[in-house]
N, C-alpha and C positions, 0 to 999 in steps of 0.2 A: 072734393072735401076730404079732408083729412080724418084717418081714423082717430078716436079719444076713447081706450079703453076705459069702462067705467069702475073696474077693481082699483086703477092704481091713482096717485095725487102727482100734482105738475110743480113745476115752478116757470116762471114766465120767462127762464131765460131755455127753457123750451126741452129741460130736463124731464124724465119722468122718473116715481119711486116705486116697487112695489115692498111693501112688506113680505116676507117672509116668515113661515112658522117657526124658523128656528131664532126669529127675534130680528136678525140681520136683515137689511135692506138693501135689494136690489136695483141699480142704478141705469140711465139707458137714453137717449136723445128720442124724443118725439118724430113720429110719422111728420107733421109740420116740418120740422129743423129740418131734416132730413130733407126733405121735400125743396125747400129754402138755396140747403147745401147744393144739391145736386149729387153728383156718382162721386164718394166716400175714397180715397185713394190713399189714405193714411191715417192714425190714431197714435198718440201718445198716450197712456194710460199710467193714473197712478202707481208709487211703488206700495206693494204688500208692505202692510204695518205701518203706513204714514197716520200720522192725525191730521187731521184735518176740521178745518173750522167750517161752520154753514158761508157761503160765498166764497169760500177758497179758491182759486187754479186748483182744478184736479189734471186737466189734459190738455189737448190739443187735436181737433178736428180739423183735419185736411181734407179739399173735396178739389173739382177742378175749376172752383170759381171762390176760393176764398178758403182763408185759414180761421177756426174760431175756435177759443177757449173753451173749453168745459169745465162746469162749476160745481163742486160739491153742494148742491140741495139741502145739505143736515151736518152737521158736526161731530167726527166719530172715525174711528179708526177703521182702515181700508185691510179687508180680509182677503180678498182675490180680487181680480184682474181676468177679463174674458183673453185670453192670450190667443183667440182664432182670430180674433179681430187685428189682429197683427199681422196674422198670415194673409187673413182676407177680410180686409176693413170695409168690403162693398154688404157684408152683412147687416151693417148699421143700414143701410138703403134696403135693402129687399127683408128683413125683419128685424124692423126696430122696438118690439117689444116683447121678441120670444131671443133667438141665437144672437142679437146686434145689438145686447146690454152692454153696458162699461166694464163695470165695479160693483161689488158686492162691499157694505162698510155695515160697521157695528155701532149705531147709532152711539152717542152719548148720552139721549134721554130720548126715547121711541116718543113721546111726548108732544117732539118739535114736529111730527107728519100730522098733526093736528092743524099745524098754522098752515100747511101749505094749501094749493088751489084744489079744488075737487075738479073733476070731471066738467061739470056745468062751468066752472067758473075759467077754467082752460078754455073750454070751445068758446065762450065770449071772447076772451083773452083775442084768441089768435083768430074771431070774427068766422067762426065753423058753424 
């Protein structure tokens, strides 16, 4: 079974968010996806200072069984970019919810992490 940290909110295309104190939200593929993916052998990641809409293309995950999209979660301008993950994109597999974040963005309205899944409603999702 899959971990489902209970701080952060989901979205079903298997993103996680957490909040941050300085407002900004932290961006990251789920223990599941990950799991799905297999061993992570490449990431494209947003550019610093894109906007981006909720459902956007943010990236691209490459693993050694399949290429898949990653989605912007919220609508909001992209602050940083995890750039280790570039070096060594096998982080997204061995910690996908502390070093194996995406993207950090600056919401448009913190508001929208309201609509997303909670904890409970993830682990039904993905049958955890």
């Amino acid at each position: 079974m899959s971990l489902i940290p209970t701080d952060l909110k989901y979205v079903d295309s298997h993103e996680w968010l957490r909040l941050e104190e300085d407002g900004s939200v932290t961006v990251g593929i789920t223990e599941h996806a990950q799991d799905l993916l297999g061993d992570i052998v490449f990431v494209e990641l947003p550019e610093v200072g894109a906007q981006l809409g909720a459902a956007d293309e943010a990236g691209v995950v490459e693993s050694v069984k399949a290429a898949s999209d990653l989605y912007c979660p919220i609508a909001g301008t992209i602050l940083a970019v995890n750039a280790e993950l570039e070096a060594s994109p096998e982080l997204a597999n061995s910690a996908p919810y502390e070093g194996g974040w995406f993207f950090r963005i600056q919401p448009d309205n913190v508001a929208d992490l309201d609509a997303l899944l909670t904890p409970e409603q993830y682990a039904q999702e993905v049958g955890a």
